[in-house]
Residue, then its C-alpha position, 0 to 999 in steps of 0.5 A: x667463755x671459757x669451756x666449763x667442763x672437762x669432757x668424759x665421753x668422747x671428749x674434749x679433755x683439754x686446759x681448763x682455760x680454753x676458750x670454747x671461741x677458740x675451738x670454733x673460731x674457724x668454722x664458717x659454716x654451720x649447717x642443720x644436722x642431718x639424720x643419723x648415717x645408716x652405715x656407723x662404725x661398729x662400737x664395742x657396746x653395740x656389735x658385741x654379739x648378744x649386747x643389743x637385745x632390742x637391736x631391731x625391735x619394732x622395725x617391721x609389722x605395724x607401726x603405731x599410730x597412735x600415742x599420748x606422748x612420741x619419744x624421739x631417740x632411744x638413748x639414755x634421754x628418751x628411755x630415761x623419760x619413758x621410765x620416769x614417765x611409767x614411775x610416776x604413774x605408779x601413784x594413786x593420784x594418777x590411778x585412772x589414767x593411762x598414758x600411751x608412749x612410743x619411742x620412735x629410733x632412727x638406726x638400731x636401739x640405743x646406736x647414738x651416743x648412749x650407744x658409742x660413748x666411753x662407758x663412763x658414769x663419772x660425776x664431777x666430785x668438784x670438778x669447775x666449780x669456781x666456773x660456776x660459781x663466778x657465772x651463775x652464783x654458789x646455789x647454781x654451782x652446788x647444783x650443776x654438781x650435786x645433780x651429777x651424784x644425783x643423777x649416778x647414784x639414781x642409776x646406781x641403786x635401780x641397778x642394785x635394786x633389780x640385781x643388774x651390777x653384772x648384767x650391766x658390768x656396774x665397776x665402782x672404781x672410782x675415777x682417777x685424773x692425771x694431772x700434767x702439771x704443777x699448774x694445773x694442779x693449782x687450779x684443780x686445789x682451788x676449785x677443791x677447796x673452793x667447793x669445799x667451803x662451799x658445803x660440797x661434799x668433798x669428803x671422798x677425795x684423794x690427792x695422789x703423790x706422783x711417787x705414788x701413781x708411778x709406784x701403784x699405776x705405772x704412770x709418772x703424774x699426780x693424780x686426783x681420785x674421787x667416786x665415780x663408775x663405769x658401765x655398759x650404756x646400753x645394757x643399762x638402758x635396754x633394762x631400764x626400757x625393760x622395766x618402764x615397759x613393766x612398771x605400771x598397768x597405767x602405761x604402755x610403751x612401744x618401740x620401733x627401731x629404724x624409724x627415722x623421724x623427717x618432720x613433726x608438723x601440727x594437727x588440728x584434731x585430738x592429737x596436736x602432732x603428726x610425728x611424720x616417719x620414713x614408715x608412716x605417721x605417728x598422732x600424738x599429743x606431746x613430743x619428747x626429742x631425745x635426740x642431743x646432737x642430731x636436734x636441729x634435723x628437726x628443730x632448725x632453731x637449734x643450729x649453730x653454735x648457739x643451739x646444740x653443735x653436732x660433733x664427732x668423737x672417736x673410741x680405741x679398744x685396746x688389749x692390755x700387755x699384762x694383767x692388772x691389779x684390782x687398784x687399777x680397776x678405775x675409770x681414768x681422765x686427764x692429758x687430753x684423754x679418759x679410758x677404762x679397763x673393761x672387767x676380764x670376766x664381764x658380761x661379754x666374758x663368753x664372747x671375747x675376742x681371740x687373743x693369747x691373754x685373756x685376762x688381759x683387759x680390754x681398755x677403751x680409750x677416747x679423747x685426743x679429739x684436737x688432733x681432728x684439726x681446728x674444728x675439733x671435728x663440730x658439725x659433723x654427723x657422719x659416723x660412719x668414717x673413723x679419723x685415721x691420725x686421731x687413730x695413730x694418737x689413741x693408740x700411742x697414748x697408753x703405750x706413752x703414759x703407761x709403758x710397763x703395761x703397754x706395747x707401742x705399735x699395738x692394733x686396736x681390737x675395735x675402733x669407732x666415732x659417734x656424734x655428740x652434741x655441745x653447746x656454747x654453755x656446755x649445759x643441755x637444754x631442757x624443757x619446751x621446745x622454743x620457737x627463738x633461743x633467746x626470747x625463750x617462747x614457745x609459740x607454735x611448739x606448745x606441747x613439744x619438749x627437749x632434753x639435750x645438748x650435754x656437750x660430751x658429759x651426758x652419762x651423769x646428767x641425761x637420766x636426772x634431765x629426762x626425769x625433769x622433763x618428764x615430769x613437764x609432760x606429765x604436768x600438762x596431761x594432768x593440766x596442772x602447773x609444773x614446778x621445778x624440782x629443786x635439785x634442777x640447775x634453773x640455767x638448763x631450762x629452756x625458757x630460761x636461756x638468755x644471751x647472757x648466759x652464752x658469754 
């Protein structure tokens, strides 16, 4: 199959045509995941003194041990789901129940994806949609895409809402993707005016001239824009758990960081799980794992390239040689790689690092990752090490791409991996945990769910996939029938995965 999605995290900005086989053509073995390494690389979202509040929160004194639902991962999946889990109790109907949840993490809050991705919030205006539509049919493509807007704009307006856009450096920039070529910008117009006709709302896109880019940017390629944002992940999710700790007197939550979960085995009494910890065991009835790339650690029918593919991705900030104009104050992508300047008076305003030039922004930049060899750096959980010739590539892209802006030679201020998870669809996978990939049977996990896989594009999809999965927990402590909403691409589903889909 050919790889439907241009990556915006870590990823893998590479041809729309490569053949996810060929990324992986060279891999032999393909183990389980392992549990997330103790001693990662330090991220800027991360270790920037005073970003993680909850860094160490409930990693001593009691552990609860006792719970309606465990949630296994603390990124943007598992306090997505915590939150739309307190929401829903907010109504009337549910009014006499009250639903206990705990999230259990690994590492510090939010230290996975969520935590040491490239802050971009940037659903795909059209972006593949010929893709879609040619596998999956013209309802299915319009909402693998109109899931994305979503899911951002969902994000968006609880950040307005609670008054959060500074607390978490909401940037409304747009997105701008160079285009290499006169071919690719062929195919980026097919699938515009593909979608188009379709009844997407494309009504906000921008073809921009080469002349133009160069003129206004500094670079030398055309260049599509369209609405998109950048953020700061975690300070976005540590108030959102924040607020599902808050949000209804029908639930309760707890957290507790440095919790590695090593198994989850059944339970023959009141509580169906024992969710088993390096600290002790967790009782409860249903089990959310959160936990995208480091899955099959504990779901083993999760491994290889037909479950979810661990991979390493790697991120350089880097201090800007001059100050820039407002116009430039957008999220970027194209030529194998996706940046962003951070806000010059943002959050971590007080905090800056030491340079001359503080009004020169910090960007961060990632992509680059086939520089990683012919594995593209899959099935690797160590996030701990840093690939020094992916490195040396960063940090001579924007000098290359942007020479009026950037000095070659340049070091990188901050320089971090962290683990992804890909999937041969590049679609997640989420609702019950299945016993077999393929028959989609739930048999001895009844009461075990899932939401992830989101192959390096999870910011404009986890929160809308962990509202749906959420909503399966809430149906089945009800015993009442679930319904999929409607917005919900009905591939994502677990019991709906079949190998034809994997073509």
């Amino acid at each position: 199959m050919s790889l439907a999605l241009l990556i915006t995290l870590f990823g893998l900005r590479i041809s729309l045509a490569t053949p996810l086989t060929s990324l992986q053509k060279n891999i032999i073995y393909e183990p389980t995941a392992s549990l997330p390494v103790a001693n990662a690389t330090k991220s800027f979202w991360i270790n920037t003194p005073g970003a993680n509040i909850l860094a160490n929160e409930g990693s001593s004194g009691p552990l609860t041990e006792d719970a309606d639902v465990c949630i296994i991962g603390s990124g943007m999946t598992g306090v997505s789901a915590a939150y739309h889990l307190a929401k829903a109790l907010e109504g009337s109907e549910t009014s006499s129940l009250h639903v206990k949840a705990v999230v259990l993490e690994a590492r510090e809050f939010c230290s996975g994806a969520t935590g040491r991705n490239g802050g971009h919030l940037t659903p795909y205006s059209f972006f593949n949609y010929r893709e879609y539509e040619r596998k999956h049919g013209t309802a299915e493509a319009l909402k693998s895409l109109q899931l994305e807007n979503r899911t951002a704009m969902a994000m968006v307006s609880i950040t307005q809402e609670h008054n959060l856009a500074d607390v978490v450096d909401l940037v409304a920039g747009g997105h701008l993707t160079l285009i290499s070529s006169e071919e690719e910008y062929k195919s980026l117009k097919a699938e515009y005016l593909a979608a188009r006709r379709a009844g997407l709302n494309v009504g906000d896109v921008e073809w921009l001239s080469e002349e133009h880019v160069n003129s206004t940017y500094g670079a030398s390629y055309s260049a599509v824009k369209f609405p998109a944002f950048n953020f700061w992940p975690l300070k976005f999710v540590t108030q959102l758990y924040l607020l599902a700790k808050s949000s209804s007197p029908h639930f309760s939550l707890a957290l507790h960081t440095h919790t590695p979960v090593t198994s989850v085995t059944p339970l023959s009494s009141s509580r169906t799980w024992r969710v088993n910890t390096a600290r002790g065991p967790v009782k409860c009835s249903y089990v959310l794992h959160a936990t995208n790339g480091y899955a099959s650690h504990l779901l083993p029918q999760f491994h290889g390239k037909p479950g979810i593919i661990p991979t390493r991705g790697q991120i350089v900030a880097i201090r800007a040689d001059t100050a820039i104009n407002d116009s430039w104050r957008a999220s970027w992508g194209g030529l194998d790689h996706y940046w962003f300047p951070r806000p010059v008076n943002g959050s971590d305003s007080d905090v800056k690092l030491e340079t001359e030039n503080q009004d020169h922004p910090l960007i961060l930049l990632g992509g680059g990752r086939q520089i990683g060899g012919p594995s593209f750096e899959q099935f690797e959980t160590d996030d701990s090490v840093l690939n020094i010739a992916l490195g040396e590539e960063l940090r001579a892209f924007l000098p290359e791409t942007f020479p009026r802006m950037f000095k070659s030679g340049k070091d990188s201020e901050m320089e971090w991996t962290g683990i992804m998870g890909f999937t041969m669809m590049t679609d997640p996978f989420v609702g019950p945990v299945v016993e077999d990939l393929q028959s989609g049977d739930t048999g001895l996990y009844d009461g075990q769910y899932i939401a992830a896989g989101y192959s390096g594009h999870g910011m404009p999809r986890a929160f809308s996939c962990a509202e749906a999965v959420a909503s399966m927990i809430l149906a089945a402590i009800l015993d009442k029938p679930w319904s999929k909403p409607e917005w919900l691409p009905t591939r994502y589903l677990t019991t709906s995965r079949s190998e034809r889909n994997q073509d």
